[in-house]
N, C-alpha and C positions, 0 to 999 in steps of 0.2 A: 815029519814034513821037511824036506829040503827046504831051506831058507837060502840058498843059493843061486844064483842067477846070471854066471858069467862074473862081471866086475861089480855088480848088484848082491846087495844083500838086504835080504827083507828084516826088515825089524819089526818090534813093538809100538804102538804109541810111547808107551815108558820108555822104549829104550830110546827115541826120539832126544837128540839133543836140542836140534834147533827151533829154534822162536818163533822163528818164519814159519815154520815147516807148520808147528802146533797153531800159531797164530791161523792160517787158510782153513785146516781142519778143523778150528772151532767157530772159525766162521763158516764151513760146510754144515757142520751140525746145527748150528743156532735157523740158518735159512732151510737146512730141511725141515724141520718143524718136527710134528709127528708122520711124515712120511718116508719113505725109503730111503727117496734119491731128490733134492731138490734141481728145480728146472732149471735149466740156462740161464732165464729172465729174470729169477730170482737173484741173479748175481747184479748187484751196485756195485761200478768200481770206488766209488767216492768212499765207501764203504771198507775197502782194504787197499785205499790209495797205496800205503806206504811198501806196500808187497807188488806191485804190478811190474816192478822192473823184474822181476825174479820167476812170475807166472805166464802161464801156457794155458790158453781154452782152445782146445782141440773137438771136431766133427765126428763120429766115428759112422762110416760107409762099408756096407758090406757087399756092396757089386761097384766097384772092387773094393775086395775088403782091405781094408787099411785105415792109416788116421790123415784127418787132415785139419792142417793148426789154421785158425782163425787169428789168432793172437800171439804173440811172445814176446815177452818184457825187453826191455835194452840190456839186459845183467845177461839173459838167456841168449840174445843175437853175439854177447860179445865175445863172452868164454866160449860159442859154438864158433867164432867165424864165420856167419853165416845168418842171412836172413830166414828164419820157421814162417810167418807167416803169408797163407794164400799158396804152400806147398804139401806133397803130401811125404807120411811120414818117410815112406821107399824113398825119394828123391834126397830127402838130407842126411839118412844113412846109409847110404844104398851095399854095403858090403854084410852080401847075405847072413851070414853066424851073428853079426852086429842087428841088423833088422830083426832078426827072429828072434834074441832074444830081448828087446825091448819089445816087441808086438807081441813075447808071452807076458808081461806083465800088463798090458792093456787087457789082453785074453782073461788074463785072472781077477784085473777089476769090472771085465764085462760078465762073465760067470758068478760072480761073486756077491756083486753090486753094493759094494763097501772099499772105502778108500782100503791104497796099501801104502805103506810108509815104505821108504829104502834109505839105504846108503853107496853109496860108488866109490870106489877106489880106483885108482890109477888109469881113470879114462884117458885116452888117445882122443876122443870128441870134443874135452873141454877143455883149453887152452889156459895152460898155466894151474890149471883145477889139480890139485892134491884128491880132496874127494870131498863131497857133497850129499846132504841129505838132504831126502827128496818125496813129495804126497803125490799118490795120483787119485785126482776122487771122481768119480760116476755122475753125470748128470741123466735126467733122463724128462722130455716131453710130455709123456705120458702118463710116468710113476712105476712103471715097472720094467721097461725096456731102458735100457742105457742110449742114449745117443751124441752124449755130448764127453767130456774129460776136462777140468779145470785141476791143474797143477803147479808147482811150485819147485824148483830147486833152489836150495842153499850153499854156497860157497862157500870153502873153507879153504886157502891160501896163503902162503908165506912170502911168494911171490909177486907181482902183480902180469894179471893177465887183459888183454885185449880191452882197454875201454873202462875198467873196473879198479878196484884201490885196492890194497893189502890192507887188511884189517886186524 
């Protein structure tokens, strides 16, 4: 399997460095319970307060097909330059090779219906951003259709970028 993905690279849970990154995923796990894909509703933010600048809950619409973010942390608006939330995903990357392939990694958590972990290198998207690991996990309404995306990206920086501190 290609683990490749443009500036994307898919990894393992193990290979997972970040805290953040494993902290959302085990709280996807704990709120799915025994079922597939936990709901929407299911998600407290009091619950992962300290990660919400970082996370993205996204709509997924299939006429027209695309995403669109209900949410996006202060961490996410600042390294992106740009406000995600109540747009859709085409509108904040609109340069086609760049869109398609972030909407193949949406494609493969919706076929899939299990989070996929990544890492990014040398995005042009996130300002000042070295590269970042990153969860995208599956919600779904009804337990077996996906309709929803609750994500997370992790900074890693030497720099500082738009809004955010050098760590």
């Amino acid at each position: 399997m290609d683990r490749s993905f443009g500036n994307d690279l898919i990894i393992s849970p193990s290979e997972c460095t970040s805290a953040r990154v494993r902290d959302l995923y085990e709280y996807w796990v704990k709120i799915r319970g025994d079922r597939l894909m936990p709901r929407r509703q299911d998600i407290d933010p009091v619950d992962i307060w300290p990660l919400l600048p970082y996370l993205h809950l996204s709509e997924w619409h299939t006429n027209p097909d695309g995403v669109f973010f209900r949410i996006a942390g202060t961490e996410l608006v600042a390294t992106a330059a740009q406000e995600f939330r109540g747009r859709w995903l085409r509108e904040i990357t609109p340069n086609p090779p760049d869109l398609e392939q972030v909407m193949n990694l949406y494609y493969r958590v919706i076929a899939t219906r299990v989070p996929i972990f990544g890492r990014t290198d040398g995005s042009e998207l996130r300002l000042g951003v070295e590269f970042f690991e990153w969860v995208l996990c599956p919600l779904s309404d009804d337990g077996k259709t996906v309709t929803h995306f609750i994500g997370l990206e992790d900074y890693v920086s030497t720099r500082r970028y738009l809004g955010g501190y050098a760590q």
